[in-house]
C-alpha positions as CSV (number, residue, x, y, z in Angstrom):
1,X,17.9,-6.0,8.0
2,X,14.4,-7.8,8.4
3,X,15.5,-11.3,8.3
4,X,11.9,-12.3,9.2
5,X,10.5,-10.9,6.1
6,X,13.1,-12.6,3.7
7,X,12.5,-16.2,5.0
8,X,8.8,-15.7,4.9
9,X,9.5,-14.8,1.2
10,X,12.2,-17.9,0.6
11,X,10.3,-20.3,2.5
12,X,7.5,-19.7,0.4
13,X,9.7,-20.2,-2.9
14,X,9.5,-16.5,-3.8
15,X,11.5,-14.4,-5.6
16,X,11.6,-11.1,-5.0
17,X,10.6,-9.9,-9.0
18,X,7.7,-12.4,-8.2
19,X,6.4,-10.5,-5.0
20,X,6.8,-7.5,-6.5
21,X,4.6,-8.3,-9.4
22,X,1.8,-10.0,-7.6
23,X,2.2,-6.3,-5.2
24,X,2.4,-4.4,-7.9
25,X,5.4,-2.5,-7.2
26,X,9.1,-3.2,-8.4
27,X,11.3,-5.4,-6.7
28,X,13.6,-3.0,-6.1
29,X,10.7,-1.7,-3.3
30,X,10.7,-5.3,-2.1
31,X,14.3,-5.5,-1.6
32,X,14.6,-2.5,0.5
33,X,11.9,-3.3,2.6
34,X,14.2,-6.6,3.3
35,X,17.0,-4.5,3.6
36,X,15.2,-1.9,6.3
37,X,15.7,1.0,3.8
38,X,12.3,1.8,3.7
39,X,8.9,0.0,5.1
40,X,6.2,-1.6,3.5
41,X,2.7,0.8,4.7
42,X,-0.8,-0.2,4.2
43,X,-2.5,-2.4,1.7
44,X,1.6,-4.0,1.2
45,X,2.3,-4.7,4.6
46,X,-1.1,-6.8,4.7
47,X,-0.2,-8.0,1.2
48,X,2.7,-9.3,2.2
49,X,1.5,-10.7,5.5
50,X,-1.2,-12.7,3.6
51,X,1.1,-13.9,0.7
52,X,3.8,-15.4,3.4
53,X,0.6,-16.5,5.9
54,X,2.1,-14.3,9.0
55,X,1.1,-11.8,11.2
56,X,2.5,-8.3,10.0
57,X,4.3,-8.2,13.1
58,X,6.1,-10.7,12.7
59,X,7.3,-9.1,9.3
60,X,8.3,-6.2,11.1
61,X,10.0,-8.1,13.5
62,X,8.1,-7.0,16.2
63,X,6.9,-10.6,17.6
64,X,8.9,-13.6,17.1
65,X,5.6,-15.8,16.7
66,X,5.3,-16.7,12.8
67,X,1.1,-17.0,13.9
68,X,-1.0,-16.9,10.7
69,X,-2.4,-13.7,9.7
């Protein structure tokens, strides 16, 4: 579970229908990506890293930093 990536979207007041729309891709793709079914590539990954104002790292849980992206 990416428990990085699901504060980022709560702290931000976020649901995950919303993110998906603004991404362009259904929530159900959001939720997995929370989950650590699948991962968020490309254009999403920075997507999300801009909507939740972290590094994609930190998403990934791959630095504990929450540094702005």
């Amino acid at each position: 579970m990416r428990t990085n990536m699901r504060a980022a979207r709560v702290s931000k007041g976020l649901t995950t229908k919303k993110v998906g729309e603004i991404l362009g891709v259904h929530e159900n793709a959001v939720q997995r990506w929370e989950r650590g079914e699948s991962e968020p590539m490309g254009a999403n990954l920075i997507a999300l890293s801009k909507l939740y104002g972290c590094s994609p790292d930190v998403l990934m849980e791959q630095s504990r930093t929450r540094d702005l992206a």
